[in-house]
C-alpha positions as CSV (number, residue, x, y, z in Angstrom):
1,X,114.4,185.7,-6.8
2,X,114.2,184.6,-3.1
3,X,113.2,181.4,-1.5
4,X,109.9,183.6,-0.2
5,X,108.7,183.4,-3.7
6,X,108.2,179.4,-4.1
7,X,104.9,178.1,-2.7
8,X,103.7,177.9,1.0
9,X,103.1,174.4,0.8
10,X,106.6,174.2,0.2
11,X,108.1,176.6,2.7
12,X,106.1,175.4,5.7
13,X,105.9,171.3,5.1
14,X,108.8,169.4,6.9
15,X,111.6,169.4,4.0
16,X,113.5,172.5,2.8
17,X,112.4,174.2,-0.3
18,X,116.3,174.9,-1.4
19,X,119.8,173.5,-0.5
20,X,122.3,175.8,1.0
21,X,125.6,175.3,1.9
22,X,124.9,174.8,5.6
23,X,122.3,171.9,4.9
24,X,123.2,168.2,4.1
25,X,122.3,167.5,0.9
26,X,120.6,163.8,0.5
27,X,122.8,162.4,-1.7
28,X,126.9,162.4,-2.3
29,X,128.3,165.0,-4.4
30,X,130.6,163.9,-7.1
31,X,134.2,165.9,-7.4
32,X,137.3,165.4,-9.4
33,X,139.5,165.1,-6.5
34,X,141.0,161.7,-6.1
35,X,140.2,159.9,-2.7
36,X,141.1,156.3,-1.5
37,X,139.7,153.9,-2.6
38,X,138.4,152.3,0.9
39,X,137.3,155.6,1.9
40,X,134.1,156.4,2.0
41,X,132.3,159.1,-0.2
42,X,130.7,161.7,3.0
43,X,127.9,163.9,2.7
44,X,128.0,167.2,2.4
45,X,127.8,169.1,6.0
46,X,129.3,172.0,7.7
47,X,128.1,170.7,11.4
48,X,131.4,168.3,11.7
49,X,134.7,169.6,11.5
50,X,137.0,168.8,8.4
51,X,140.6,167.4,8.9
52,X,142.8,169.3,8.0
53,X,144.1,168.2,4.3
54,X,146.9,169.9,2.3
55,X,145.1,169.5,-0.8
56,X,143.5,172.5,-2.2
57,X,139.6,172.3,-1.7
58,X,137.0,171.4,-4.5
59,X,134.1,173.0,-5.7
60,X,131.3,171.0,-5.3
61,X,128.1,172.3,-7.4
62,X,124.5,170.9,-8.1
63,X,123.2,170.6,-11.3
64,X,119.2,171.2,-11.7
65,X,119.2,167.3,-13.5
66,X,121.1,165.9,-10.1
67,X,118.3,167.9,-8.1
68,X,115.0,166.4,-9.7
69,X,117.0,163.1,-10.4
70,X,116.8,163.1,-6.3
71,X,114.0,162.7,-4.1
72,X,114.7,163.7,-0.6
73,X,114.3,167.6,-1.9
74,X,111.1,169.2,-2.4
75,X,112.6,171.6,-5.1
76,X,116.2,172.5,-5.7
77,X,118.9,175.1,-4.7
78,X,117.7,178.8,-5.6
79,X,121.3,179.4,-7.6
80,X,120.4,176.2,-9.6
81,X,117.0,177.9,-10.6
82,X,118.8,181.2,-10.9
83,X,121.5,180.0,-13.7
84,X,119.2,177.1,-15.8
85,X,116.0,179.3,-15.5
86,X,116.7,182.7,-15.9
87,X,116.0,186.1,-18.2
88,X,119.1,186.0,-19.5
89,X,118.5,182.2,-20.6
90,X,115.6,182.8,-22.0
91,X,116.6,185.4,-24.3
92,X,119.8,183.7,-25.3
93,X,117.2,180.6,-25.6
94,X,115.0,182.7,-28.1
95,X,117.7,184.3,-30.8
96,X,119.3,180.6,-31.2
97,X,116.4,179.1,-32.2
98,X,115.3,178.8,-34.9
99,X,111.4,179.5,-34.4
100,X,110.4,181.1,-30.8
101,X,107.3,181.1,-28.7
102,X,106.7,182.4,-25.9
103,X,103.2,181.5,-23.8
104,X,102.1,184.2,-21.3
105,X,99.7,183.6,-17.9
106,X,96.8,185.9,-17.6
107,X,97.9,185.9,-14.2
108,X,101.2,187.7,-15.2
109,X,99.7,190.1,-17.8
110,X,97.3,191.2,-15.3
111,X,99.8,192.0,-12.4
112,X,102.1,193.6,-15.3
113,X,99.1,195.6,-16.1
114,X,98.2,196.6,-12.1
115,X,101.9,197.6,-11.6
116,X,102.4,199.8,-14.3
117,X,98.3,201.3,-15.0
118,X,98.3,199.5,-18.3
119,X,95.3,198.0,-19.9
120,X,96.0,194.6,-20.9
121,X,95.7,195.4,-24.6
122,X,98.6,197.4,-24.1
123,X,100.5,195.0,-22.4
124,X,99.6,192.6,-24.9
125,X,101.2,194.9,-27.5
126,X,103.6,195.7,-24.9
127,X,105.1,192.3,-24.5
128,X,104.4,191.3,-27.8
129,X,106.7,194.1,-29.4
130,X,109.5,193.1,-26.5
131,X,109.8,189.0,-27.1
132,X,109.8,189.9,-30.9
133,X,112.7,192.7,-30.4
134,X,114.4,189.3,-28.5
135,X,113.4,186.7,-31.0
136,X,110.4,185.3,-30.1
137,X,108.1,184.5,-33.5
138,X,105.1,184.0,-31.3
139,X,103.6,185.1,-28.3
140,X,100.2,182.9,-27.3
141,X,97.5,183.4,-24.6
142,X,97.9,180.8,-21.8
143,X,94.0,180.8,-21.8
144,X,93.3,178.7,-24.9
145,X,95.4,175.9,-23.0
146,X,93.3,176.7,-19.4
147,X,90.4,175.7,-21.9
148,X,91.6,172.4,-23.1
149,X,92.8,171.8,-19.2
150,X,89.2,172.7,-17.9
151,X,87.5,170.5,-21.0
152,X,89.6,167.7,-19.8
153,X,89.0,167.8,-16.1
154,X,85.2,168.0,-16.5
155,X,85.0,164.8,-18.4
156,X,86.9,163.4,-15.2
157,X,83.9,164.8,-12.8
158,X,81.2,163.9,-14.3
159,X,82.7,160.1,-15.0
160,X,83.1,160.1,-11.0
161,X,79.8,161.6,-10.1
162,X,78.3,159.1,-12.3
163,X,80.2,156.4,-11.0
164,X,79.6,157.5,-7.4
165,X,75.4,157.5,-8.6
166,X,75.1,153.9,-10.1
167,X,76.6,152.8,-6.7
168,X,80.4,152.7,-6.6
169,X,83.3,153.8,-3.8
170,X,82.9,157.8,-4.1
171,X,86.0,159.5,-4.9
172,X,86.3,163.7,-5.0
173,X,88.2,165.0,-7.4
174,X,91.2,167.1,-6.9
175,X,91.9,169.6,-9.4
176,X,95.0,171.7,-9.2
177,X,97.4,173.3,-11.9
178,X,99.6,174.5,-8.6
179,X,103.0,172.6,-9.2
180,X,103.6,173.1,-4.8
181,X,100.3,171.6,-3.9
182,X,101.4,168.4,-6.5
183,X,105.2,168.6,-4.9
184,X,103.0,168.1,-1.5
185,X,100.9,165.6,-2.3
186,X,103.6,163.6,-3.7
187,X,106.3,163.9,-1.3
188,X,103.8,164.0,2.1
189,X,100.6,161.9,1.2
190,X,100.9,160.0,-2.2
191,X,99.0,156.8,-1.3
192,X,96.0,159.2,0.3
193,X,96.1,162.3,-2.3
194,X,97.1,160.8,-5.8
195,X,94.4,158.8,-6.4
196,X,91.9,161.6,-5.9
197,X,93.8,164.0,-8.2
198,X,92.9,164.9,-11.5
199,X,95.2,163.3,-14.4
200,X,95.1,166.3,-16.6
201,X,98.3,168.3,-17.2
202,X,98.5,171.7,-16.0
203,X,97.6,174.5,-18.5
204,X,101.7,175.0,-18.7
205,X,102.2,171.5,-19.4
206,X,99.3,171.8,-22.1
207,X,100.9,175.1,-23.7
208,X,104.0,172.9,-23.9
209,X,102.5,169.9,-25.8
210,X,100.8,172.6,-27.9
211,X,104.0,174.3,-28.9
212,X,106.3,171.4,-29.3
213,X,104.1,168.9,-30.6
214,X,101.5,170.0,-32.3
215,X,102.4,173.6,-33.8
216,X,104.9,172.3,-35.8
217,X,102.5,169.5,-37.7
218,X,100.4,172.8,-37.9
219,X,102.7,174.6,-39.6
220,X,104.1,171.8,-41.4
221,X,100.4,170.9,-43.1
222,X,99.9,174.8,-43.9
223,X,99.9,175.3,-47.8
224,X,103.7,175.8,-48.2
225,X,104.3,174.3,-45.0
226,X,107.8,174.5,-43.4
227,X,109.4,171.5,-41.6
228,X,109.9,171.8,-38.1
229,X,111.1,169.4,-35.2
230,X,110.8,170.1,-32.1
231,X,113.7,170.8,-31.4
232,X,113.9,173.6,-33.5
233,X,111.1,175.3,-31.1
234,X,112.5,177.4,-28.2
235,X,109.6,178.0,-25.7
236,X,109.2,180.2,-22.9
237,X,106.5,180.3,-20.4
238,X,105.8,183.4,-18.4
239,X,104.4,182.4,-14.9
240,X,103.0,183.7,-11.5
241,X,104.8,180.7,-9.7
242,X,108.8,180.5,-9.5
243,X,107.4,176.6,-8.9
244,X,106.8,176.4,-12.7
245,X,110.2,176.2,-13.4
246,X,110.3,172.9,-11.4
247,X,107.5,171.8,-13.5
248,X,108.9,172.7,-16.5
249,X,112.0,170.1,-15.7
250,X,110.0,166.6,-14.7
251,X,110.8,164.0,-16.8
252,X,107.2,163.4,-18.3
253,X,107.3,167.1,-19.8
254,X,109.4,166.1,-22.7
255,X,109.1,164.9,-26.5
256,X,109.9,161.6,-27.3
257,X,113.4,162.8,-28.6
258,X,114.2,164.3,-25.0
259,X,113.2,168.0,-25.7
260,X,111.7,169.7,-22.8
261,X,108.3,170.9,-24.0
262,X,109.0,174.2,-21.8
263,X,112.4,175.5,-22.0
264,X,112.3,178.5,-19.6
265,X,110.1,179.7,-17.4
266,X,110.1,182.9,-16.3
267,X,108.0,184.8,-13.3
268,X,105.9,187.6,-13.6
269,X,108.5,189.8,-11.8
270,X,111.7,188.8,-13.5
271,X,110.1,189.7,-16.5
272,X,108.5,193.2,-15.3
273,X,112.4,193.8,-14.3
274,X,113.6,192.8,-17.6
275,X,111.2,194.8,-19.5
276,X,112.2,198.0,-17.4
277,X,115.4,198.0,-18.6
278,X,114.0,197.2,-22.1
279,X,111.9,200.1,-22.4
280,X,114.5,202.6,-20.7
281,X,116.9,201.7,-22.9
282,X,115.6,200.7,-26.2
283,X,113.3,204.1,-26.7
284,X,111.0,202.3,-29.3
285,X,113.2,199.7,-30.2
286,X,111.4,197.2,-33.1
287,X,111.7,193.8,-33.4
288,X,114.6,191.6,-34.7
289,X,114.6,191.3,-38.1
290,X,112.8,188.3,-39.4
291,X,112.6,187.0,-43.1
292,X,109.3,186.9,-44.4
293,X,109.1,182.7,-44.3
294,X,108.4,183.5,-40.8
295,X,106.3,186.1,-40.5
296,X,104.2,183.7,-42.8
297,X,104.1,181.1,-40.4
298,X,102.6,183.1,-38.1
299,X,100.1,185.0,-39.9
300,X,98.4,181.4,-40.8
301,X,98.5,179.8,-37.7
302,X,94.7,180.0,-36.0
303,X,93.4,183.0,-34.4
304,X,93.1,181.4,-31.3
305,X,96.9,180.8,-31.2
306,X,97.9,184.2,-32.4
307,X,95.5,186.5,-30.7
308,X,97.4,187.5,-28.0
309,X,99.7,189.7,-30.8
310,X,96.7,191.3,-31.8
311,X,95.1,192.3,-28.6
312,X,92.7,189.9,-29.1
313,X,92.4,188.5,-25.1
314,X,89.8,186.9,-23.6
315,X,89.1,185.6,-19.9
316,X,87.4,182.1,-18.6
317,X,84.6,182.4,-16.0
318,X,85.7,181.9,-12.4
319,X,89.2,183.6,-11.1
320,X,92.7,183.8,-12.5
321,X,93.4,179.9,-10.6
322,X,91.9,178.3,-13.7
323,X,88.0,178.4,-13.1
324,X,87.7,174.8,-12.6
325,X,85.2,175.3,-10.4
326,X,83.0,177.2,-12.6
327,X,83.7,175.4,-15.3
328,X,82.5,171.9,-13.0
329,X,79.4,173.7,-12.1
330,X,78.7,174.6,-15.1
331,X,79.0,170.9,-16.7
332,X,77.2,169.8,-14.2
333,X,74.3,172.1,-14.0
334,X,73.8,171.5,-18.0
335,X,73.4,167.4,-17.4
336,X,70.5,168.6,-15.3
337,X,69.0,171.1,-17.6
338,X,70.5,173.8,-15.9
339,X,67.4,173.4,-13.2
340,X,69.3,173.7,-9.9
341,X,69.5,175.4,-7.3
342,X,73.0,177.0,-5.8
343,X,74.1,177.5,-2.2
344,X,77.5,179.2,-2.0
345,X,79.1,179.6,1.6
346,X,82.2,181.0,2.3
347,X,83.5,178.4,5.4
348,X,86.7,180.6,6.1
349,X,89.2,182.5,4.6
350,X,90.5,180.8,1.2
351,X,87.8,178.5,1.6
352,X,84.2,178.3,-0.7
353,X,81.8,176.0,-0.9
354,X,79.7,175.8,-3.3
355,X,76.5,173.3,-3.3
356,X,73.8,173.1,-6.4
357,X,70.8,170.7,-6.0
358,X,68.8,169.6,-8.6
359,X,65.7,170.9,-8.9
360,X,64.4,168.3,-11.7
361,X,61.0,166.8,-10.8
362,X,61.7,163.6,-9.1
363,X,65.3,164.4,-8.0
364,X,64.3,166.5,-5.3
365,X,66.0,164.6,-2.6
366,X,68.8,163.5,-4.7
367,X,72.6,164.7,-2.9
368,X,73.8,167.9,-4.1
369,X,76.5,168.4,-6.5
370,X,79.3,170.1,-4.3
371,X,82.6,172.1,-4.8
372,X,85.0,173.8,-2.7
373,X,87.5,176.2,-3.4
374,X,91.2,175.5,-1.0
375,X,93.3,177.6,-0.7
376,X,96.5,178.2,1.1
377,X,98.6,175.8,3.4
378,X,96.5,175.5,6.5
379,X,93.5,174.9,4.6
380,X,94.8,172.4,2.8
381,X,96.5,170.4,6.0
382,X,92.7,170.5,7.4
383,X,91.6,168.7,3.9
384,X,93.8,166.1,4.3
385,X,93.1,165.7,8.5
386,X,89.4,165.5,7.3
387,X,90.2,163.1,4.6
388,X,92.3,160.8,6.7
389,X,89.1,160.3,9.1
390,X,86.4,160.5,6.3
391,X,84.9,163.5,7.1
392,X,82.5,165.8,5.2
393,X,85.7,166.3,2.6
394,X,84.5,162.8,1.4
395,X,81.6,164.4,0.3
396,X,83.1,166.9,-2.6
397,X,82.7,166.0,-6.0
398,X,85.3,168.4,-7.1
399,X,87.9,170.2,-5.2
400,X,90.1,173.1,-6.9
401,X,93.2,173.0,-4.1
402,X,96.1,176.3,-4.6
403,X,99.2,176.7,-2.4
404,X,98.7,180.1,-2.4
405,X,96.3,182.1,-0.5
406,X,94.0,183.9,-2.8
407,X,95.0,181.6,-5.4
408,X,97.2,182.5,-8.7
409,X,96.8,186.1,-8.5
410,X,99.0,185.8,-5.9
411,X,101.9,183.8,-6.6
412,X,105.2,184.0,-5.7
413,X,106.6,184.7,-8.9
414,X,104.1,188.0,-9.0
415,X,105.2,191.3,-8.7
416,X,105.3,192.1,-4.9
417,X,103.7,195.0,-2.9
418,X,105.6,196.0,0.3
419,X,102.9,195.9,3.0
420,X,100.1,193.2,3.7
421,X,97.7,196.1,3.1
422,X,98.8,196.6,-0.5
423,X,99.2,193.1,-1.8
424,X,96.1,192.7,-0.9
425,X,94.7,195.7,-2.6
426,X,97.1,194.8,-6.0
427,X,95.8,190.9,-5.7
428,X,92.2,192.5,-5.6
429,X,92.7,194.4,-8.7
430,X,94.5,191.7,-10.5
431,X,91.4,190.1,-10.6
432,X,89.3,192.7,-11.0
433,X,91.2,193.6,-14.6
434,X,91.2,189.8,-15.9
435,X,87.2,189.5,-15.2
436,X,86.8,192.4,-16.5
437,X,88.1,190.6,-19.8
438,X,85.6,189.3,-22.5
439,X,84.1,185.9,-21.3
440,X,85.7,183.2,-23.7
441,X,82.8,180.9,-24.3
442,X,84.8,177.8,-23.2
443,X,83.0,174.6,-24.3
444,X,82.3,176.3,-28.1
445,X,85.3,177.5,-28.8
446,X,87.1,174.3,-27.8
447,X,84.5,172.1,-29.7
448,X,85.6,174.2,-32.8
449,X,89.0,174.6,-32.3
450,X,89.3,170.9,-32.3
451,X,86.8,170.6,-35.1
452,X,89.2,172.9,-36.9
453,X,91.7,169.9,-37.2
454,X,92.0,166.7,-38.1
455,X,92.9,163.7,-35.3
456,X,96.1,163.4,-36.1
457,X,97.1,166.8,-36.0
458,X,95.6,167.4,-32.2
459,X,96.6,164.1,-31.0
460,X,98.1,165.2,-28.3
461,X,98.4,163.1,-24.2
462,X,96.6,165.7,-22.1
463,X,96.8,163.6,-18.9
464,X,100.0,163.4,-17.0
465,X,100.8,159.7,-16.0
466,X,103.9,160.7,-13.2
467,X,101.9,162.8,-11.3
468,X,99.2,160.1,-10.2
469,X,101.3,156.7,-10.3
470,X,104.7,157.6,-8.8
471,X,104.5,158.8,-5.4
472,X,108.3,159.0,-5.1
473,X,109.0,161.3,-8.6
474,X,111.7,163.6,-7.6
475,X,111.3,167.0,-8.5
């Protein structure tokens, strides 16, 4: 991993995106040498000279916990990620537990899939064969979770548009499961970007509820049901975004006894490194041995949840970012009886808009629906210039903002092409092979997957309260 692989919003705003030993760190590190008293406890800096002491030096080190405890950091120091976050972790993580999951981005599987010609059934079976070799009991598509996010986020549009139509102060809504545009908005322009954003959790902070909170009551309520807490679940997430594993440590993704809903995240490249090594060296290696209690589990858990081990993969309209702009449209258009009309413009690079009038006898003249598509740094610093003096911005009803230019499919944590040429070309076919997937028919198979169980048993808090009411939540 590299600092190049955590989000441009990150990199090029006006704090650093990791702590190295040459930089001041914001806050006074603790040591176990003894000092005076009356002196005072100095920052850490290598730009003043030291007197010279004849006691032997300290170690000083940063835990991740001191780093998102603190809030003059954007994200914390790359060895911090590197030793709480990593492969080895992870798998260490999964054989302990005592049941292990393991949620996988579509974004991940597809760049696993462009960098070694595989079709995403076989990595599917692929991955699937290598998390259960290391102890994983399940492996789950991230795209059931984009489906609750998207559900969740519409309900938010449409209660703004219609707010905005009876009269009241128009608000656009920002939609964004990119942890480095969040990190911005907090740390650079709370008081003018959180109350536009979106409440909902992003679809790694849904797959974490799911896993921690709900698929044990699942499995408990099962016919033969076996008792699980939460802390008995080991999850890992597989990411495009070395940002996730930032996510993955704020305080609000947690169970109410303290266990982080996402242990470990890993990115799409530390993973495609790890399972080099797997396949070299294992030569058909099976899984770890599991008693048949578990393999029971799984086999009656939903087919939504356990698809992914049986190939069974499906896509969401829109690209691999989340498709909540589709997914808006296509709320939208229904309340009108899907008689509209749509404009689509591409203003500049990494930035659509899309408009769709009504076409509904007697609305005629009514404002259009619009949505835009932002992507990148510099698009997104023109947003919020536009926003500051109420310019056309205003005028979205739903905005889908990404760090990243060209969204998801080309996050950090990705694997990397060498030339600007070829990352192009592999962030092209990354999303050529996920819409090439079988169109998951989002608002039915929600509406029965949440038919499918009872209210307490998907009672689960989609939106995330910290990310809209605390402008100063360290990461």
């Amino acid at each position: 991993m590299s600092a190049g692989g955590f989000s441009g919003v990150v990199r090029l705003s006006n704090v650093s995106d990791y702590i190295a030993p040459s930089q001041a760190c914001i806050i006074p590190l603790k040591t176990t040498a003894e000092k005076p008293a009356e002196e005072e406890q100095s920052l850490v800096s290598t730009h003043t000279k030291k007197p010279k002491s004849d006691k032997p030096a300290v170690k000083l080190s940063i835990s991740l916990a001191d780093c998102l405890a603190c809030a003059g950091c954007v994200t914390s120091a790359e060895t911090v990620l590197i030793e709480e976050q990593s492969v080895q972790r992870a798998m260490e993580g999964l054989r302990a537990s005592r049941f292990g999951v393991v949620t996988v981005s579509p974004s991940s599987l597809a760049s696993i899939c462009t960098a070694r010609g595989w079709s995403v059934q076989q990595a599917a079976a692929t991955l699937t064969r290598y998390f259960r070799a290391k102890g994983a009991r399940l492996v789950l598509d991230a795209s059931l979770v984009q489906s609750l996010a998207l559900h969740e986020c519409s309900q938010e549009m449409l209660e703004r548009r219609e707010e905005r139509e009876k009269g009241g102060v128009h608000r656009p809504l920002l939609v964004s499961a990119c942890p480095g545009f969040v990190c911005y908005a907090e740390k650079s322009h709370g008081a003018l970007l959180l109350p536009l954003m979106s409440r909902v959790k992003s679809h790694q902070g849904i797959s974490g509820l799911l896993v921690k909170e709900y698929l044990p009551r699942l499995i408990a309520a099962a016919p033969n049901g076996v008792s699980l807490q939460s802390t008995d679940v080991y999850h890992v997430a597989v990411m495009p975004c070395f940002d996730r594993k930032l996510e993955a440590s704020r305080p609000e993704n947690t169970t109410a006894d303290g266990a982080k809903h996402v242990d470990c995240v890993l990115g799409t490249a530390e993973l495609n490194e790890a399972l080099s090594a797997f396949l070299e060296e294992s030569d058909g290696e099976g899984e770890m041995e599991v008693d048949e209690e578990q393999d029971d589990m799984v086999k009656r858990l939903p087919e939504e949840i356990s698809g992914f081990m049986r190939g069974c993969l499906s896509g969401l309209a829109g690209n691999l970012s989340g498709g909540y702009t589709e997914y808006g449209i296509d709320r939208w258009r229904s309340s009108k009886g899907d008689e509209v009309r749509v404009e689509e413009t591409k203003a500049s690079s990494n930035l659509d808009v899309i408009r769709v009038f009504s076409t509904k006898e007697g609305e005629e003249d009514a404002k259009p629906f619009v949505a835009a598509r932002i992507y990148g740094f510099r698009n997104i610093q023109n947003m919020v210039r536009k926003l500051k003096t109420g310019k056309k911005e205003l005028e979205y009803d739903l905005v889908e903002v990404m760090a990243c230019p060209s969204g998801c499919a080309n996050g950090g944590g990705q694997i990397r092409a060498a030339t600007t040429q070829e990352r192009n070309r592999v962030t092209e076919e990354v999303e050529r092979l996920y819409s090439n997937l079988p169109r998951q028919s989002t608002v039915q198979s929600i509406v029965e997957f949440r038919a499918s169980l009872s209210d307490d048993q998907m009672k689960m808090d989609l939106k995330d309260v910290g990310a809209t009411v605390n402008p100063n939540l360290a990461w």
